[in-house]
matplotlib code that plots the C-alpha trace (Angstrom):
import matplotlib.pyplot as plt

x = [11.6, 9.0, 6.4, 6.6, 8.8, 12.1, 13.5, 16.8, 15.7, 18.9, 19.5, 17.2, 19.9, 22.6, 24.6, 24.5, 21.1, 21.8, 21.2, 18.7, 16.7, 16.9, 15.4, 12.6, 12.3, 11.7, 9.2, 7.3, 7.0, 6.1, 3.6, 1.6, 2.1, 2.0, 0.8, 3.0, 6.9, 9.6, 11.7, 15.7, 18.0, 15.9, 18.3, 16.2, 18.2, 16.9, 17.1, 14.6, 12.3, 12.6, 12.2, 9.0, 7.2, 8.4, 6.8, 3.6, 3.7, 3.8, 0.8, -1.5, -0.9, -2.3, -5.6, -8.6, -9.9, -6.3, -6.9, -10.3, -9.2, -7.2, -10.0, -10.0, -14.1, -12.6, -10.4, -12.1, -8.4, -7.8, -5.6, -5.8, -7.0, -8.9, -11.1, -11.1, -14.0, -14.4, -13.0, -14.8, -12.3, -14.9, -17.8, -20.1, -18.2, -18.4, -15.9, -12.3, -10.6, -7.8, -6.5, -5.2, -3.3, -2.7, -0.6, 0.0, 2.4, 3.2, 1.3, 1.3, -2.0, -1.2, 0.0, -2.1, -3.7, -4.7, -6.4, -8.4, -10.0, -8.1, -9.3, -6.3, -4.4, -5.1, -2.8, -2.0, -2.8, -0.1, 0.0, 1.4, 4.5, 7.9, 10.0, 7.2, 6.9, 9.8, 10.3, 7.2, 8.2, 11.8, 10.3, 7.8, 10.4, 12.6, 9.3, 8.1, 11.8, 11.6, 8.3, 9.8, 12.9, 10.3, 8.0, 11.3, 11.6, 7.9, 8.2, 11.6, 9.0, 6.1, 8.6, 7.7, 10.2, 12.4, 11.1, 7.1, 6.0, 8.4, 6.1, 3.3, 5.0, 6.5, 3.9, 1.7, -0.9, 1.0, -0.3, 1.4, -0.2, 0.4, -1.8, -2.0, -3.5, -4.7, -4.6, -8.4, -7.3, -9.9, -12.2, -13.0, -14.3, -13.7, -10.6, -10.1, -10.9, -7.9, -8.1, -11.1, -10.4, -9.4, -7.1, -5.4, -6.5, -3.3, -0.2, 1.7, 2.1, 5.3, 4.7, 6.9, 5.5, 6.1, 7.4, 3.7, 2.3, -1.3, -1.0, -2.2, -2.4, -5.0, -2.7, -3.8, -4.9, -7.5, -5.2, -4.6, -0.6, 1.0, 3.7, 5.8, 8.3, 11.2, 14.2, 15.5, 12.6, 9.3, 6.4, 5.0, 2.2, 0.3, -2.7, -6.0, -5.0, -2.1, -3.8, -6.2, -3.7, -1.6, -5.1, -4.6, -1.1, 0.1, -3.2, -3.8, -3.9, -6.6, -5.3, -6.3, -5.0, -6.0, -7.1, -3.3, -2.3, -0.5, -0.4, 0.4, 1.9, 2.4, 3.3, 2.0, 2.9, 0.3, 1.9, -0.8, 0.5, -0.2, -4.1, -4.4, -3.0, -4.9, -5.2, -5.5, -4.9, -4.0, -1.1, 0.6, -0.3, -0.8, -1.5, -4.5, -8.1, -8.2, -10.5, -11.2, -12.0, -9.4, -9.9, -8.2, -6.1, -8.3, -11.5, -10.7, -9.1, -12.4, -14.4, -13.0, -12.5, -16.1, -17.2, -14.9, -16.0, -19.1, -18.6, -17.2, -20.1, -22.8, -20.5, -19.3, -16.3, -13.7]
y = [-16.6, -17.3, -19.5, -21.5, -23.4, -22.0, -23.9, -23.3, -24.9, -24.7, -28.2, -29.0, -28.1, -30.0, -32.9, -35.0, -37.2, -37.3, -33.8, -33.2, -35.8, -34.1, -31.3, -32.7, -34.4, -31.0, -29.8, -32.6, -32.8, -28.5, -29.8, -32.8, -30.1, -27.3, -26.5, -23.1, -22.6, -20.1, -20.8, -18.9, -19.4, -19.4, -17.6, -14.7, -11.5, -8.4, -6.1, -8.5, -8.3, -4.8, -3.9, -5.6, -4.0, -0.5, -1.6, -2.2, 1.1, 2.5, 0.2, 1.2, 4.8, 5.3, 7.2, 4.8, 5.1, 3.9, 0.9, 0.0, 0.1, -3.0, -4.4, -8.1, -8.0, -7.4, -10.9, -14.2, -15.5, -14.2, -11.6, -7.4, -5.4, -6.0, -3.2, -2.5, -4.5, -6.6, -9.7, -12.4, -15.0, -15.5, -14.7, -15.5, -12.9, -10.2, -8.3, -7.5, -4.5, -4.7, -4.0, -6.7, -6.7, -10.2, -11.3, -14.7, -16.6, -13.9, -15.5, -13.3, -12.7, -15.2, -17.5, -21.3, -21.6, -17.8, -18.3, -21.1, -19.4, -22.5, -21.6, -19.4, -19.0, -15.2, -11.9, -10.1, -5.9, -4.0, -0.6, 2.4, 2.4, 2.4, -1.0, -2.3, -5.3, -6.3, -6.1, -8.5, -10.8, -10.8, -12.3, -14.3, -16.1, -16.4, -17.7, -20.1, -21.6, -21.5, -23.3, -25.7, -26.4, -26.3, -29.7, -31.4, -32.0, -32.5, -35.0, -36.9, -36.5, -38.6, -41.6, -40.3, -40.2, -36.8, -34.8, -36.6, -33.1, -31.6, -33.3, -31.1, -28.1, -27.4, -24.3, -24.4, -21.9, -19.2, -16.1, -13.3, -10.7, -7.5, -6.8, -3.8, -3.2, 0.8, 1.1, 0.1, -1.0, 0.0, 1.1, -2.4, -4.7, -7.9, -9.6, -10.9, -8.1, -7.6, -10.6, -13.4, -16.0, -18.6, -21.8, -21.0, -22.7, -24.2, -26.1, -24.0, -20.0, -18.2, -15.1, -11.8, -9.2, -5.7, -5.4, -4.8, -7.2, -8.7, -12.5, -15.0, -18.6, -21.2, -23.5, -26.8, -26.0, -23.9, -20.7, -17.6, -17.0, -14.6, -14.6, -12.1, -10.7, -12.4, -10.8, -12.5, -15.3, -16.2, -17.3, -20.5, -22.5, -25.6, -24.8, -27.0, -28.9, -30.3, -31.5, -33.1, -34.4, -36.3, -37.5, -35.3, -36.5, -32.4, -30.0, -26.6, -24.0, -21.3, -18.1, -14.3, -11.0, -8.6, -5.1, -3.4, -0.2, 1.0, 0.5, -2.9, -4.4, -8.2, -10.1, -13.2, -16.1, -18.6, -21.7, -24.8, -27.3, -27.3, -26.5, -30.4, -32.1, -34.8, -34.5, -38.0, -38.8, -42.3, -41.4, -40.1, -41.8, -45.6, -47.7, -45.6, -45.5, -41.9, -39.4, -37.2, -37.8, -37.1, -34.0, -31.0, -28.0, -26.1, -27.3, -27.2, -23.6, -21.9, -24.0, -21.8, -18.9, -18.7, -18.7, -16.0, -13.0, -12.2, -11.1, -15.2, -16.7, -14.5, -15.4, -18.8, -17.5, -20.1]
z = [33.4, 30.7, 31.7, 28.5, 27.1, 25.8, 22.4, 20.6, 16.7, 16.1, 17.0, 14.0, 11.6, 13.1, 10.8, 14.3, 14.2, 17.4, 18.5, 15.8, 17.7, 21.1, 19.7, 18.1, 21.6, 23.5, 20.6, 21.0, 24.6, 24.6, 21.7, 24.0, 27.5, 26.2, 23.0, 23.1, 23.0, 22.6, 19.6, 19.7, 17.9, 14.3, 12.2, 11.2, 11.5, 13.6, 10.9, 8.9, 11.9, 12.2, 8.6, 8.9, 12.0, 10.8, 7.6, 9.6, 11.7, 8.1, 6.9, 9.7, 9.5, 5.9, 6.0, 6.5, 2.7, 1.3, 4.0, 2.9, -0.7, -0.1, 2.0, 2.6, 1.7, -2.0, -1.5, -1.9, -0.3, 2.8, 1.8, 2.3, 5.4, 8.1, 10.0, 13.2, 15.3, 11.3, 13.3, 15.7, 17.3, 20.1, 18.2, 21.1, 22.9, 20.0, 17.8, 18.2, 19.2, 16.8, 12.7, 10.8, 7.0, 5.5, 2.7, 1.3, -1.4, -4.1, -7.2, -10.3, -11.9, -14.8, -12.0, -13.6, -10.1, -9.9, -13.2, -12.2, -9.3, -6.7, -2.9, -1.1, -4.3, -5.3, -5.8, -2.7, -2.6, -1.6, 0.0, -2.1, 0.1, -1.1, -0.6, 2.0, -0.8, -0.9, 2.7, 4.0, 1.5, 2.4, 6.3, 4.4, 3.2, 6.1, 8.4, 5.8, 6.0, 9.9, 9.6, 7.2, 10.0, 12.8, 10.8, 10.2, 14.2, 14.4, 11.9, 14.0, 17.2, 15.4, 15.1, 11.0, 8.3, 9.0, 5.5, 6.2, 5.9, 3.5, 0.2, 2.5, 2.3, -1.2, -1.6, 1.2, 2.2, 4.1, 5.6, 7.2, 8.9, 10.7, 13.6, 15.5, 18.7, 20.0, 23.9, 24.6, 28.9, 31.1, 27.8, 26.7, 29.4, 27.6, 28.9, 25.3, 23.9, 22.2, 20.8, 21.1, 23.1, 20.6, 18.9, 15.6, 13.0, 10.4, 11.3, 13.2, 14.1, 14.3, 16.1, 17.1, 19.6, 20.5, 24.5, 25.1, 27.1, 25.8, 25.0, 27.3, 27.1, 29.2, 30.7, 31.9, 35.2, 33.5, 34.5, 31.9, 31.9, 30.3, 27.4, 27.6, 24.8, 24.9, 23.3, 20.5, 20.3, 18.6, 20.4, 18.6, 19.2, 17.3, 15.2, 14.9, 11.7, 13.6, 16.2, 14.1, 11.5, 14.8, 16.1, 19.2, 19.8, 19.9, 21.1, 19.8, 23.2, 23.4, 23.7, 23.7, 23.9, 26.7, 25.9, 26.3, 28.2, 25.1, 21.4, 20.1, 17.1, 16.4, 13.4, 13.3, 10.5, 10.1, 8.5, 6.7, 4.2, 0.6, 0.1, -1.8, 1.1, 2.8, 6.0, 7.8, 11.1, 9.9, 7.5, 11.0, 14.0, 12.5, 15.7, 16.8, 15.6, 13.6, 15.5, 12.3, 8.8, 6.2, 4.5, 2.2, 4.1, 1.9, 2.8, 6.6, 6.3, 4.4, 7.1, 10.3, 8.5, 7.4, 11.3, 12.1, 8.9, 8.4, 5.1, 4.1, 6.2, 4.0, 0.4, 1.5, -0.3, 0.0]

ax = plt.figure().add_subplot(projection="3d")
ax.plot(x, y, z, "-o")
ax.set_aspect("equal")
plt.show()
């Protein structure tokens, strides 16, 4: 058995209150414990999931120039490819052995928001491959739904109004990416190599893994567990911004992935709220004295993702 805990969400959708309750119950209490949970029963199909890891198999095995064409150095938004060793989660403990591809919301170049240069609201680059567009957004969509689904229950477990964070999430800042690890065990001696040790950064993350093993999470007994792939499920966990936004009521879990034996691919979903939303620990948790300062998603994005590239910590690119 998984050493985390295991969620059905689809309680969330149920007409009873009742039961929609009880499941915001259990995310809340894996979100104070925790920090991590599996989430079944999300309605995604497996043929959406696998469309979108073949799609990345494809992705990674272009020729390194085609990569570097749709470089994420060329992206002031956080969007395009990611080198190999271009990444420092840990940046004490140096760069990461892995290859990255984001994309975000689908603006069009003419897109109001695109035109005025707003932080995290750029085109995406797409790779010259056939129907891979249309596939990654076609599990966009379904995650940012799933994310939608998994804030309504956050929302019931705040003791907030049920849709508190829907006005949050009408077109949020969204990023999937495609990560993909080479076999580096017994090459790398980092035991985050993989991966830098680390917290994620937004709301939430909705991730689905290969049956390689790699992930671990720091429990609260200080001990590195594993989180194995679990048929049919997602591995979630809370970001930074939630933790801050419910004053430290849900934490955000440091995590890393080990060098791994074989080749790896994940597909991780990084879910924030819209890039103008305030985030104040008052407007959440009203009975305690706020531990942050309110401030923009946008602001607090650019702010950790400026520590981890070089290249946005030299531009201040936001």
């Amino acid at each position: 058995m998984p050493s985390l805990p295991l969620i059905s969400i689809a309680g969330l959708n149920s007409d009873d209150p009742v039961v929609r309750r009880k499941t915001a119950a259990e995310l809340g209490r894996a979100c104070r414990e925790v920090g991590f949970f599996y989430a079944t029963d999300h309605g995604i199909p497996d043929n959406v999931l696998e469309s979108v890891f073949a799609g990345a198999r494809n992705l990674f095995g272009l020729p390194l120039s085609e990569k570097e064409a749709l470089s994420i150095k060329l992206s002031p938004h956080n969007r395009g490819y990611v080198a190999m060793s271009d990444e420092k989660l840990n940046p004490q403990a140096g760069s990461d052995m892995k290859e990255a591809f984001n994309i975000g919301t689908d603006f069009p170049e003419d897109h109001p928001d695109v035109v005025a240069g707003k932080p995290f609201r750029g085109v995406n680059f797409w790779p010259p491959i056939p129907g891979w567009r249309e596939h990654a957004l076609g599990y966009f969509n379904h995650c940012l739904e799933l994310g939608r689904t998994i804030h309504r229950g956050f929302s019931l477990d705040l003791g907030l109004d049920e849709g508190f964070f829907a006005q949050h999430l009408t077109l949020p800042i969204a990023t999937l990416r495609m990560l993909r690890y080479p076999a580096s065990a017994g090459q790398v001696a980092r035991d985050d190599g993989g991966a830098g040790t680390h917290t994620d950064y937004g709301n939430i993350t909705i991730l689905a893994t290969d049956e390689v093993a790699g992930l671990e999470v720091l429990n609260r007994q200080g001990e590195w567990i594993q989180a194995p792939y679990v048929p049919g499920a997602f591995v979630c966990n809370i970001g930074d911004c939630l933790m801050r936004w419910s004053n430290d009521t849900y934490v955000s879990t440091p995590h890393r992935v080990r060098p791994p034996a074989r080749e790896r691919y994940a597909i991780a979903f990084f879910l924030e709220v819209n890039p103008d939303s305030v985030v104040d620990p008052r407007d959440v948790v009203k009975d305690e004295a706020p531990k942050y300062e309110p401030i923009t998603c946008a602001e607090y994005l650019a702010s950790r993702l400026n520590a981890t590239y070089d290249h946005r910590a030299v531009d201040k690119q936001t």
